[in-house]
PQR file with spaces between the fields and no chain letter, atoms N, CA, C, O and H, PARSE charges and radii, in Angstrom:
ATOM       1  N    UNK     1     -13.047   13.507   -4.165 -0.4000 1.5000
ATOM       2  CA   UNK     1     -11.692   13.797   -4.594 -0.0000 2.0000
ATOM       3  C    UNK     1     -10.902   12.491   -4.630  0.5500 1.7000
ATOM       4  O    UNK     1     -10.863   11.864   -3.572 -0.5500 1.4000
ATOM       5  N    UNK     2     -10.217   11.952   -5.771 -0.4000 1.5000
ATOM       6  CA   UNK     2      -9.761   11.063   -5.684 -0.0000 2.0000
ATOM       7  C    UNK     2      -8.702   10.562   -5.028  0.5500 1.7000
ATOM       8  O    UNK     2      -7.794   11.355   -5.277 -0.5500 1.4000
ATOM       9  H    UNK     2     -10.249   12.461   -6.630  0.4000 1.0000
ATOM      10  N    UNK     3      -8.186    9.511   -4.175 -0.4000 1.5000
ATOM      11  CA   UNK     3      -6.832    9.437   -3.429 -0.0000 2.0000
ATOM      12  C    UNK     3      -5.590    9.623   -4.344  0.5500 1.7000
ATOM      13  O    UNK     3      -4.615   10.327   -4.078 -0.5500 1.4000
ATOM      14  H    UNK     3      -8.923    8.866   -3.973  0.4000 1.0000
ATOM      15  N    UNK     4      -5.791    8.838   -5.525 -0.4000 1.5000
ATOM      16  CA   UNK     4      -4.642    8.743   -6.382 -0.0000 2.0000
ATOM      17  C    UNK     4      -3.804    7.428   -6.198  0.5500 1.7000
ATOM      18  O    UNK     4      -3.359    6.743   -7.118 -0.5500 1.4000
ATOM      19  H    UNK     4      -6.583    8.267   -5.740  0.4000 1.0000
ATOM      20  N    UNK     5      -3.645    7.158   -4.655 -0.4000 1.5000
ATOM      21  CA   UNK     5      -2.891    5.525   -4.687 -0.0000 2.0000
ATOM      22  C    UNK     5      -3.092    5.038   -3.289  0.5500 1.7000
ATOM      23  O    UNK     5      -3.151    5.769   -2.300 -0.5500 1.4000
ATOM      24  H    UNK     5      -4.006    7.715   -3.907  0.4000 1.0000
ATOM      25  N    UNK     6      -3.169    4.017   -3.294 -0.4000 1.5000
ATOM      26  CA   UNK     6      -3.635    3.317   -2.382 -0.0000 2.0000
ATOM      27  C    UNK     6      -1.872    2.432   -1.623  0.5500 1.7000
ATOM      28  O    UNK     6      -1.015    1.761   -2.198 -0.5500 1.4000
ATOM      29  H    UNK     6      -3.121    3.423   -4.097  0.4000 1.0000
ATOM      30  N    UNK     7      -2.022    2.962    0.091 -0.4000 1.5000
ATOM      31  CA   UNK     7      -0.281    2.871    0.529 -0.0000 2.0000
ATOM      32  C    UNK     7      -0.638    1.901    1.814  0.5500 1.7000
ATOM      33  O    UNK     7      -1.480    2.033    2.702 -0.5500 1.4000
ATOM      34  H    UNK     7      -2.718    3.508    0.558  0.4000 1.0000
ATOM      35  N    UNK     8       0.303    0.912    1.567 -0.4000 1.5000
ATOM      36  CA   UNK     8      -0.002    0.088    2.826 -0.0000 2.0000
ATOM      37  C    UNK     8       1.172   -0.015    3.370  0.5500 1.7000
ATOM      38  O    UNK     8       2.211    0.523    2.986 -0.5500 1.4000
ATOM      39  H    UNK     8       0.987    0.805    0.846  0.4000 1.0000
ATOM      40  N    UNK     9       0.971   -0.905    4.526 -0.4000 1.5000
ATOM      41  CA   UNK     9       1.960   -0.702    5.731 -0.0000 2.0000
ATOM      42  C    UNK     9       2.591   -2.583    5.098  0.5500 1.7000
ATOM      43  O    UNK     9       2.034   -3.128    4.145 -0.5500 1.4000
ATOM      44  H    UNK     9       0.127   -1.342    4.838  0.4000 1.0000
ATOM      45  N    UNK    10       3.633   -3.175    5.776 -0.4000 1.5000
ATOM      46  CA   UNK    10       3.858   -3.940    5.437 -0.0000 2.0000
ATOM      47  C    UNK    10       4.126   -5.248    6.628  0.5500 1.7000
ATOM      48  O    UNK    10       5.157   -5.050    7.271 -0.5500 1.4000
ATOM      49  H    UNK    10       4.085   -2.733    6.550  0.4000 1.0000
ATOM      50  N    UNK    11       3.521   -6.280    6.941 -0.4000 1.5000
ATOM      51  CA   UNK    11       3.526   -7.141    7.943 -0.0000 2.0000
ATOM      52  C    UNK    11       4.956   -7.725    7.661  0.5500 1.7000
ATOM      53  O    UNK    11       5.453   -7.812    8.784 -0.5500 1.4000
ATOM      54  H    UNK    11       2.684   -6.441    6.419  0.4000 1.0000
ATOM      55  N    UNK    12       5.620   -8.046    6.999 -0.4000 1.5000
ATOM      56  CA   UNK    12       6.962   -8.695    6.895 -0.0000 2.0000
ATOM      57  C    UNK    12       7.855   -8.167    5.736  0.5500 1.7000
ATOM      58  O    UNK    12       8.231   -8.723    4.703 -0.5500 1.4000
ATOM      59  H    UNK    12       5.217   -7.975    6.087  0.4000 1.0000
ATOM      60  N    UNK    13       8.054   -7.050    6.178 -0.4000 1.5000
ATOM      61  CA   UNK    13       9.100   -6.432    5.573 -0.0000 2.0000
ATOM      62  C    UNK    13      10.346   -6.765    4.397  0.5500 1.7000
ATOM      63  O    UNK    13      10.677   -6.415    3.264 -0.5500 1.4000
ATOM      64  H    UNK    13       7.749   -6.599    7.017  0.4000 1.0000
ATOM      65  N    UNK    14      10.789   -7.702    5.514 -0.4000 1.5000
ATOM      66  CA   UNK    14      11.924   -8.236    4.769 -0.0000 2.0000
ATOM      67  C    UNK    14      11.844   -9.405    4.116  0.5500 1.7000
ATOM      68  O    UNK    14      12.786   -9.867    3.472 -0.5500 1.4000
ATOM      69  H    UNK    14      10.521   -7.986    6.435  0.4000 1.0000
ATOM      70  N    UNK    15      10.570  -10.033    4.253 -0.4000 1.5000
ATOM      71  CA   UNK    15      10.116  -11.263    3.234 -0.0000 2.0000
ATOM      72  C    UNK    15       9.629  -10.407    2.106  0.5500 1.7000
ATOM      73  O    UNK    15      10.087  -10.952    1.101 -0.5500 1.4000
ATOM      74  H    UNK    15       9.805   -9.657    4.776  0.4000 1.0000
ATOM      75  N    UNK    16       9.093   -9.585    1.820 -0.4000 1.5000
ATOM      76  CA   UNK    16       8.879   -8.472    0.908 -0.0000 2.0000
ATOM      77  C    UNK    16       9.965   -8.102    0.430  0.5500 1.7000
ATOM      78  O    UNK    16       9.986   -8.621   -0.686 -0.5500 1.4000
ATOM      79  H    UNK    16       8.721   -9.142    2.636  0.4000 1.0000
ATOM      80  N    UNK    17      10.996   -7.462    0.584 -0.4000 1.5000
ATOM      81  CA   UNK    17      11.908   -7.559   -0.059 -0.0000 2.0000
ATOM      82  C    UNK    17      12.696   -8.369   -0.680  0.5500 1.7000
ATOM      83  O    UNK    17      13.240   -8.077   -1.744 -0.5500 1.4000
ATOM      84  H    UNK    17      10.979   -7.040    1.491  0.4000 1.0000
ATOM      85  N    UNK    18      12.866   -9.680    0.037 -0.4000 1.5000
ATOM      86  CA   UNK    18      13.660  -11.091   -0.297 -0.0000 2.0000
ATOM      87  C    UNK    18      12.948  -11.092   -1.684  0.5500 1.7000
ATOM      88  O    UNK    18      13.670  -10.895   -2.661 -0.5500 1.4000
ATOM      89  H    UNK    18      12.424   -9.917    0.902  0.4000 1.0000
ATOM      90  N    UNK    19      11.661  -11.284   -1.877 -0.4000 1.5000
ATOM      91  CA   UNK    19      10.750  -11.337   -2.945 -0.0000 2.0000
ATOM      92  C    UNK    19      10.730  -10.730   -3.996  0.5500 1.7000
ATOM      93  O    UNK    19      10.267  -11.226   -5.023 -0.5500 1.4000
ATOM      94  H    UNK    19      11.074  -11.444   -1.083  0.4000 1.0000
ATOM      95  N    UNK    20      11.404   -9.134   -3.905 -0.4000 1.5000
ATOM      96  CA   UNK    20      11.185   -8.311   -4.804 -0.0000 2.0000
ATOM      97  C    UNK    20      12.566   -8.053   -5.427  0.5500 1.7000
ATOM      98  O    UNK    20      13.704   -8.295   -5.024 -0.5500 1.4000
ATOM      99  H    UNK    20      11.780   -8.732   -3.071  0.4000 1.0000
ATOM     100  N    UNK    21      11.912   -7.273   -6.953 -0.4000 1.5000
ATOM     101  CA   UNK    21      13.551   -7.081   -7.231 -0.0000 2.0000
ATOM     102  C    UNK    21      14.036   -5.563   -7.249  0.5500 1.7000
ATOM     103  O    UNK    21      13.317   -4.587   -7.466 -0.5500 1.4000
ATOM     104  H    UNK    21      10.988   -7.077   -7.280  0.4000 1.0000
ATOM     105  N    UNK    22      15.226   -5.565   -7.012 -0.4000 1.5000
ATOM     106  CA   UNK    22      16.564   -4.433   -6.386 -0.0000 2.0000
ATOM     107  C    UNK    22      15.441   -3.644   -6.546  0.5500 1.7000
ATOM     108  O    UNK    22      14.756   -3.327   -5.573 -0.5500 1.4000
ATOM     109  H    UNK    22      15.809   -6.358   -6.836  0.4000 1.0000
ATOM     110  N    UNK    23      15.139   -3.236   -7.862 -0.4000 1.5000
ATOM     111  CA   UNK    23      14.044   -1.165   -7.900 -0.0000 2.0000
ATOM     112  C    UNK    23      13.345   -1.612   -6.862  0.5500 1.7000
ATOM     113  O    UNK    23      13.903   -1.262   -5.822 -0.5500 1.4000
ATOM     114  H    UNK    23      15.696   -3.493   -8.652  0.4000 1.0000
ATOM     115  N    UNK    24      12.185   -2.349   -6.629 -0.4000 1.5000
ATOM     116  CA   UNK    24      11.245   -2.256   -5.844 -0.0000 2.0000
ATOM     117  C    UNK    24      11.560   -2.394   -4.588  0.5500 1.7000
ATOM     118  O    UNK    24      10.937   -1.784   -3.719 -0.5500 1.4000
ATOM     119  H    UNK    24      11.731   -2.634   -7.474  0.4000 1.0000
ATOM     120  N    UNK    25      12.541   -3.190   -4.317 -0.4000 1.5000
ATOM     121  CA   UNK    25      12.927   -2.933   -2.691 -0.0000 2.0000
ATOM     122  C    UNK    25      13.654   -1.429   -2.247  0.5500 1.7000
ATOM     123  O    UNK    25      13.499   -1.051   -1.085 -0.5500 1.4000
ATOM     124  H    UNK    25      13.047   -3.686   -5.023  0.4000 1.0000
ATOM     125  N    UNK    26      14.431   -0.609   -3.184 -0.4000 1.5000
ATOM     126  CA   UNK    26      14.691    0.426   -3.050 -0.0000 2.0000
ATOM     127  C    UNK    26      13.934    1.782   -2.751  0.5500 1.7000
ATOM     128  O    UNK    26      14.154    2.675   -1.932 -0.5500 1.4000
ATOM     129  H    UNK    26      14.558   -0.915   -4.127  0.4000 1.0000
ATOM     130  N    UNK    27      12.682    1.555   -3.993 -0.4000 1.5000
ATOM     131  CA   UNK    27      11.565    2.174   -3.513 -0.0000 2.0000
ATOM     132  C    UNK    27      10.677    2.264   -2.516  0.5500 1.7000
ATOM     133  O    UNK    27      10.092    3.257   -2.086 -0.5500 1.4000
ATOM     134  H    UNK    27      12.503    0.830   -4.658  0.4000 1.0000
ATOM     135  N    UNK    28      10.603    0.671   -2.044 -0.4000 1.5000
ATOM     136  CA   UNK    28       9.913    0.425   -0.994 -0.0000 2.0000
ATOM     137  C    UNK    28      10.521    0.918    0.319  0.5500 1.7000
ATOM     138  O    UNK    28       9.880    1.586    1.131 -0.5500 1.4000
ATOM     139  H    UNK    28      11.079   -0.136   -2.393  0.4000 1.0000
ATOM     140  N    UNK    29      11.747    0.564    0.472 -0.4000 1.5000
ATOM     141  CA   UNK    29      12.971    1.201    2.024 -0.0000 2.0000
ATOM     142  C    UNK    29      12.739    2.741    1.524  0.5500 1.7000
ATOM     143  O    UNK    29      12.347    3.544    2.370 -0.5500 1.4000
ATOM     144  H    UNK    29      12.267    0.022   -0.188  0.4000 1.0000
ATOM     145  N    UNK    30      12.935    3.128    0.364 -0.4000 1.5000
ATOM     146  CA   UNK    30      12.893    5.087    0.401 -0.0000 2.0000
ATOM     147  C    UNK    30      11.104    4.955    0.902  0.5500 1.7000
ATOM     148  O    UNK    30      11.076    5.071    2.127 -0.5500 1.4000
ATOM     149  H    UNK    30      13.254    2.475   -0.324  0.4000 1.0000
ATOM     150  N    UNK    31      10.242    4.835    0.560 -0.4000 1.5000
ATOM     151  CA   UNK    31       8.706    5.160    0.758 -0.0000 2.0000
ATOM     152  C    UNK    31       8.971    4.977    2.581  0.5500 1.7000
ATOM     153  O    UNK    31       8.592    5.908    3.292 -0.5500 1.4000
ATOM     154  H    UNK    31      10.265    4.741   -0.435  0.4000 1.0000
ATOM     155  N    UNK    32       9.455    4.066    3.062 -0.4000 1.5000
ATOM     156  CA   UNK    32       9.114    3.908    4.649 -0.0000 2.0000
ATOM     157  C    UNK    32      10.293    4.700    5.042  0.5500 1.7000
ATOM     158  O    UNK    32      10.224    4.825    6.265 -0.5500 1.4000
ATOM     159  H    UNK    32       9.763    3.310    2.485  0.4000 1.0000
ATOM     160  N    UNK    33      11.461    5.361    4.538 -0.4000 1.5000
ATOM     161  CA   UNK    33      12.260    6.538    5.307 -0.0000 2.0000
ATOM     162  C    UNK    33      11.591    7.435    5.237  0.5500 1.7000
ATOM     163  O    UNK    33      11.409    7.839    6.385 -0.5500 1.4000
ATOM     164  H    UNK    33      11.518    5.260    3.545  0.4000 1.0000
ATOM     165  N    UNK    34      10.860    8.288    4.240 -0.4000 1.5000
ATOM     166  CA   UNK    34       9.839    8.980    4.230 -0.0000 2.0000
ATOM     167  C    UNK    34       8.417    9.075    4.566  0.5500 1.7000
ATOM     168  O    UNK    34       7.839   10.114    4.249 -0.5500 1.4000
ATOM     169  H    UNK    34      11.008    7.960    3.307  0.4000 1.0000
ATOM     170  N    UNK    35       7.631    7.950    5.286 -0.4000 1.5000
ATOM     171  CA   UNK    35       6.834    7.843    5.818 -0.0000 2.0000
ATOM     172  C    UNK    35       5.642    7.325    5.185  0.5500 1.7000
ATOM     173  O    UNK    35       4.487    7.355    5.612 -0.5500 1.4000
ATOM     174  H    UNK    35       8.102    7.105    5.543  0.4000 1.0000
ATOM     175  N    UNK    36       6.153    6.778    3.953 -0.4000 1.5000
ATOM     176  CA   UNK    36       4.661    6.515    3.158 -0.0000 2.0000
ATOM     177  C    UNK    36       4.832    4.798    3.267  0.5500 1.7000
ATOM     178  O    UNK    36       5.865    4.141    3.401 -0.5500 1.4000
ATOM     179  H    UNK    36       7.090    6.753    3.607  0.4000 1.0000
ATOM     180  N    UNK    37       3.314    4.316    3.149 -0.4000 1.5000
ATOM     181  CA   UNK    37       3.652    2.689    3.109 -0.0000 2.0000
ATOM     182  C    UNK    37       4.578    2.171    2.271  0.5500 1.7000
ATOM     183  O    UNK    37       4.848    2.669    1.178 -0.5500 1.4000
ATOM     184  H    UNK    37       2.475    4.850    3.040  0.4000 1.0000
ATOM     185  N    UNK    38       5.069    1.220    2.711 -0.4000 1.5000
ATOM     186  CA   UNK    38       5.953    0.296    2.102 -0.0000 2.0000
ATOM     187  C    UNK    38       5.754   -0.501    0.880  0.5500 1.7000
ATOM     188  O    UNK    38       6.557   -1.106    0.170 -0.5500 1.4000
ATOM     189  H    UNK    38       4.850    0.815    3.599  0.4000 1.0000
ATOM     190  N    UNK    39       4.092   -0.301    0.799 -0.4000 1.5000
ATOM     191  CA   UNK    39       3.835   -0.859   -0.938 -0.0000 2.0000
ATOM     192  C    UNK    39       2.470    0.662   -1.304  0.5500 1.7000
ATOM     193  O    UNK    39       1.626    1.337   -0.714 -0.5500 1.4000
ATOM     194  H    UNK    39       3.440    0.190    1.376  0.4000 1.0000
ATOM     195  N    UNK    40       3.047    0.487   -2.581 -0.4000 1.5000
ATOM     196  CA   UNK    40       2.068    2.080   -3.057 -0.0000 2.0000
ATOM     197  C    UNK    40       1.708    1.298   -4.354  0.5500 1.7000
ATOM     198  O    UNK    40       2.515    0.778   -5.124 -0.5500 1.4000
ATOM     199  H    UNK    40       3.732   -0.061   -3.060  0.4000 1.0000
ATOM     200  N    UNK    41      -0.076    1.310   -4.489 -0.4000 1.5000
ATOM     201  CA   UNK    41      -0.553    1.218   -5.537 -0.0000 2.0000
ATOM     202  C    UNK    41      -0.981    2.004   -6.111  0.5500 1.7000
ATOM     203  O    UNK    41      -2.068    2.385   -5.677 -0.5500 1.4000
ATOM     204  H    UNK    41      -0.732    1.732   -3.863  0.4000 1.0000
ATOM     205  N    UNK    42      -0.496    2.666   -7.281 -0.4000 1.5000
ATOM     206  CA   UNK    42      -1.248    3.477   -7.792 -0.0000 2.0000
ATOM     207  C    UNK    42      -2.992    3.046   -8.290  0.5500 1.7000
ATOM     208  O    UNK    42      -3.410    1.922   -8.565 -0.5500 1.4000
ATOM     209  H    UNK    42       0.387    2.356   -7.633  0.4000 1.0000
ATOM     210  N    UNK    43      -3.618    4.105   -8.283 -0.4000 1.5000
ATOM     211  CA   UNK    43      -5.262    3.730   -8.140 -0.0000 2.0000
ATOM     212  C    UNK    43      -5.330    3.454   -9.915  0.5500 1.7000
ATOM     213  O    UNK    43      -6.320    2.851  -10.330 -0.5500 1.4000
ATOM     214  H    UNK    43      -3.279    5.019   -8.060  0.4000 1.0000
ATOM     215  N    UNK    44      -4.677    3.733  -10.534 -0.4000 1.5000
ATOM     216  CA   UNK    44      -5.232    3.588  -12.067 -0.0000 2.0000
ATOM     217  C    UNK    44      -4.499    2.379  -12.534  0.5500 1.7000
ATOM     218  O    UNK    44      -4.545    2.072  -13.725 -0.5500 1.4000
ATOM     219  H    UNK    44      -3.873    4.223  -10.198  0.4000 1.0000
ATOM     220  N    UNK    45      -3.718    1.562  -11.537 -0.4000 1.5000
ATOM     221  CA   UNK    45      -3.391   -0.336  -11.926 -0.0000 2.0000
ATOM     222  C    UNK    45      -4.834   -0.968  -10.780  0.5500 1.7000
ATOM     223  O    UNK    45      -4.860   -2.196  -10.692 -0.5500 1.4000
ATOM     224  H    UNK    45      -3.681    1.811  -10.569  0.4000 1.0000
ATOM     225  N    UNK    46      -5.455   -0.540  -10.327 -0.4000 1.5000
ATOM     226  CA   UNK    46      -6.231   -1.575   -9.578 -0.0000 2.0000
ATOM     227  C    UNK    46      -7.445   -1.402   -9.951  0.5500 1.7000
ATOM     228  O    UNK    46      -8.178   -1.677   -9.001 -0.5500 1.4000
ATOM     229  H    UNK    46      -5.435    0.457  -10.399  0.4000 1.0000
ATOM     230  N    UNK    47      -7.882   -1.166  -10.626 -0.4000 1.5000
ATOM     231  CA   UNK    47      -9.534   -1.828  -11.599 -0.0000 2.0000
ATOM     232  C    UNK    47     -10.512   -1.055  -10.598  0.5500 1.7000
ATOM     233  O    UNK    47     -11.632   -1.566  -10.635 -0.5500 1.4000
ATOM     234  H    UNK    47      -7.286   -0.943  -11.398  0.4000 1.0000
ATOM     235  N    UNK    48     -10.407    0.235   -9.542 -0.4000 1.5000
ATOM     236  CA   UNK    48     -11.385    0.381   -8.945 -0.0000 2.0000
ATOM     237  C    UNK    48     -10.971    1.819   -8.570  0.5500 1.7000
ATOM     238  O    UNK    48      -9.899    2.121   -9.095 -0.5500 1.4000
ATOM     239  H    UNK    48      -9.498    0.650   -9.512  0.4000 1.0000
ATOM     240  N    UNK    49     -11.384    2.554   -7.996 -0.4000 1.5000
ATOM     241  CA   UNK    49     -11.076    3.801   -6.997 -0.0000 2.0000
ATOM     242  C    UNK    49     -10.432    3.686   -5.638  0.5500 1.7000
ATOM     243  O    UNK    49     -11.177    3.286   -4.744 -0.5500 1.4000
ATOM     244  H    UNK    49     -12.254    2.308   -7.570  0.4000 1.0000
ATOM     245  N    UNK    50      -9.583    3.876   -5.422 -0.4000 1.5000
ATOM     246  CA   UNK    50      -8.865    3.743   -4.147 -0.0000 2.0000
ATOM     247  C    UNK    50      -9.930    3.996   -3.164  0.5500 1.7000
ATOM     248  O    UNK    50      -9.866    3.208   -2.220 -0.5500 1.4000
ATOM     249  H    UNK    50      -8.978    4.201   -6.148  0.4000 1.0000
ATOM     250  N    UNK    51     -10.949    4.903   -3.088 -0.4000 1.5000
ATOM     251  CA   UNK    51     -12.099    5.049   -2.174 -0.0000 2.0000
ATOM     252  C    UNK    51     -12.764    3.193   -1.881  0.5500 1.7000
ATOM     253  O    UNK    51     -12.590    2.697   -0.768 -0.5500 1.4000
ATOM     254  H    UNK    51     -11.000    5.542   -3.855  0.4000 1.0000
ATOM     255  N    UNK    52     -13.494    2.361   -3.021 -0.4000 1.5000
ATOM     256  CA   UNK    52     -13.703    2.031   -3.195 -0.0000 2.0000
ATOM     257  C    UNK    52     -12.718    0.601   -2.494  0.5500 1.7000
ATOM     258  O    UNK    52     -13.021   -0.340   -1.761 -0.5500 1.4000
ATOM     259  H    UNK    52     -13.635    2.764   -3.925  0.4000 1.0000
ATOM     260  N    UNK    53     -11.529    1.014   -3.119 -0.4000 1.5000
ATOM     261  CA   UNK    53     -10.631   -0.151   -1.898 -0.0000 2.0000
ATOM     262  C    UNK    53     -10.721   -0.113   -0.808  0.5500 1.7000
ATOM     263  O    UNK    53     -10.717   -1.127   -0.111 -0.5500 1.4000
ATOM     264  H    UNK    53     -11.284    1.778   -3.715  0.4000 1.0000
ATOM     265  N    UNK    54     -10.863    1.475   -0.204 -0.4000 1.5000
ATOM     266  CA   UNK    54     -10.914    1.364    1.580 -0.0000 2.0000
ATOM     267  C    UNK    54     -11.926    0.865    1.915  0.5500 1.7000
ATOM     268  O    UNK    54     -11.870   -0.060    2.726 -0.5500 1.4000
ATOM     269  H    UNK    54     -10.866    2.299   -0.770  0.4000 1.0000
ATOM     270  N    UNK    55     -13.307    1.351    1.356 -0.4000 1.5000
ATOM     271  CA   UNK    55     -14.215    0.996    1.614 -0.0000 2.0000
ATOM     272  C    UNK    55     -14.269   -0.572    1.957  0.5500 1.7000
ATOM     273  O    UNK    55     -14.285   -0.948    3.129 -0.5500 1.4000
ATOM     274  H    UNK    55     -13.353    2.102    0.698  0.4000 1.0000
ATOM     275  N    UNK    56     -14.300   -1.639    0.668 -0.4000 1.5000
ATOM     276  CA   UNK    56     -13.541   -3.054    1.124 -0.0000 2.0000
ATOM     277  C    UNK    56     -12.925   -3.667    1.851  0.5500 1.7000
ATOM     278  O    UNK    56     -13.053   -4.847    2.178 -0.5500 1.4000
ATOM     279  H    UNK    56     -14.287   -1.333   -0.284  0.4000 1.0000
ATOM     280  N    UNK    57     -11.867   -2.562    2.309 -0.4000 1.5000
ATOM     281  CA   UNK    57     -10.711   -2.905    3.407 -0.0000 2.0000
ATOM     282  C    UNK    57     -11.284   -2.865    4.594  0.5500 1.7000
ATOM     283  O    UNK    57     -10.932   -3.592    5.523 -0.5500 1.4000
ATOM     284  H    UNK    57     -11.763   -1.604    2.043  0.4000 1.0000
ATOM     285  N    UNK    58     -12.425   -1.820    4.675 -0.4000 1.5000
ATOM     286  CA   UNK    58     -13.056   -1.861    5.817 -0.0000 2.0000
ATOM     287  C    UNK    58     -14.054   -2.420    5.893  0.5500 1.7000
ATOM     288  O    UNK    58     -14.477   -2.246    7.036 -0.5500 1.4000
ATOM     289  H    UNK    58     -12.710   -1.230    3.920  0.4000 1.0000
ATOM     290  N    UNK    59     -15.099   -3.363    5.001 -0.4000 1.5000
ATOM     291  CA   UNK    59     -15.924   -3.971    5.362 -0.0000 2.0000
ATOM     292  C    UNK    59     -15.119   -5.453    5.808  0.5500 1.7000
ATOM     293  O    UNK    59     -15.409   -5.975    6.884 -0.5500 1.4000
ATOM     294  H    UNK    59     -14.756   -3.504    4.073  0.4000 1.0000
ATOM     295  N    UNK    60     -14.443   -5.863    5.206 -0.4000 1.5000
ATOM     296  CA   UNK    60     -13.563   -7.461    5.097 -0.0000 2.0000
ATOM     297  C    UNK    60     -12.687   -7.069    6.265  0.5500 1.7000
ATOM     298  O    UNK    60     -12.168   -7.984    6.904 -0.5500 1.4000
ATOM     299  H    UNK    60     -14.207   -5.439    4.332  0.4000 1.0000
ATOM     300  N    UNK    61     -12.483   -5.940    6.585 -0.4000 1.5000
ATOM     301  CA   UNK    61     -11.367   -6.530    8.292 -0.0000 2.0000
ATOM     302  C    UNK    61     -11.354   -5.231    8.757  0.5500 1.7000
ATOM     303  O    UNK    61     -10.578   -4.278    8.695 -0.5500 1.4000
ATOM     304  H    UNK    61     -12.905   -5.196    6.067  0.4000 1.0000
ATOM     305  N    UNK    62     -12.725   -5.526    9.373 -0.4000 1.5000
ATOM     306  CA   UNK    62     -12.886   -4.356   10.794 -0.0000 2.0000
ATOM     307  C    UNK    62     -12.296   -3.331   11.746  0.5500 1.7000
ATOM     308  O    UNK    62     -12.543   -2.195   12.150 -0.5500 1.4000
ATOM     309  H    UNK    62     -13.355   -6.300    9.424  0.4000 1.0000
ATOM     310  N    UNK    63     -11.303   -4.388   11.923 -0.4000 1.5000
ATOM     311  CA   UNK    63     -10.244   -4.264   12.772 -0.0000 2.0000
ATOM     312  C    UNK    63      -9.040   -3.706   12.488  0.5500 1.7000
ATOM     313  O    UNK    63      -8.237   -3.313   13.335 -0.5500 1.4000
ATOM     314  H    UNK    63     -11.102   -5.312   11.596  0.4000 1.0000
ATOM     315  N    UNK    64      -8.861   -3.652   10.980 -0.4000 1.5000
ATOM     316  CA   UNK    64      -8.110   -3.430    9.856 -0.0000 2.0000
ATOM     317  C    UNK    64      -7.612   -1.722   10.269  0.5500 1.7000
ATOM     318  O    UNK    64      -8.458   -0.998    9.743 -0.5500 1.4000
ATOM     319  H    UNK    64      -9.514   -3.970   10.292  0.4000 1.0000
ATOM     320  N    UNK    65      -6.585   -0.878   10.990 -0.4000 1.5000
ATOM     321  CA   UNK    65      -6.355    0.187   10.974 -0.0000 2.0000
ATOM     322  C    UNK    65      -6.235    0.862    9.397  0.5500 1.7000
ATOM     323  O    UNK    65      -5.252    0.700    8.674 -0.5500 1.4000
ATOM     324  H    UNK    65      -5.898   -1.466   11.417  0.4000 1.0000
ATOM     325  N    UNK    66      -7.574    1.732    8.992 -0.4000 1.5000
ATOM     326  CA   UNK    66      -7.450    2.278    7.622 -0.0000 2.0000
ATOM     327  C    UNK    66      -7.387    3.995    7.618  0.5500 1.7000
ATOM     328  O    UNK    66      -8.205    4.724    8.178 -0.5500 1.4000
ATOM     329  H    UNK    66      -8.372    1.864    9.580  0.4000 1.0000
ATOM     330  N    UNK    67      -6.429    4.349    6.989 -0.4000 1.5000
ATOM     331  CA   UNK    67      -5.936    5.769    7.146 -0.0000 2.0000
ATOM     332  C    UNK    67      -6.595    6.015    5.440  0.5500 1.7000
ATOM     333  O    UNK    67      -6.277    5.376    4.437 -0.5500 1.4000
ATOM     334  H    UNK    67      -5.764    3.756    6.533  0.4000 1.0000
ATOM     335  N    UNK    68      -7.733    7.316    5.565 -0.4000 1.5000
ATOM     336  CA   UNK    68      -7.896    7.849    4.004 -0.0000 2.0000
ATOM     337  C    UNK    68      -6.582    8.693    3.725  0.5500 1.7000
ATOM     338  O    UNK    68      -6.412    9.226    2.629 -0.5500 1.4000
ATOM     339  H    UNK    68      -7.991    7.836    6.380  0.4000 1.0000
């Protein structure tokens, strides 16, 4: 079953925002009042299956807390 988008948590928040412009920081502060990561990729911009990303995420950093 496919995930649909791939949601991460964000190590520096507000350098992420400094970075981004007004929509995307808006979206990004609404996604973390509501509980979803702070950056959301949808799976049909990243050239692979969101399965396929975790999978990666979890071979390249072990340690890496990964939520399907």
């Amino acid at each position: 079953m496919p995930l649909g988008a791939v949601a991460t948590g964000l190590r520096d928040p507000e350098s992420f925002y400094a970075q981004s412009s007004w929509w995307a920081r808006q979206l990004a502060k609404a996604n973390a009042r509501l509980g979803y990561g702070g950056l959301n990729l949808p799976e049909s911009t990243l050239g692979a299956s969101a399965e396929h990303i975790l999978e990666a995420l979890r071979h390249h950093h072990p340690d890496l807390p990964v939520h399907p």
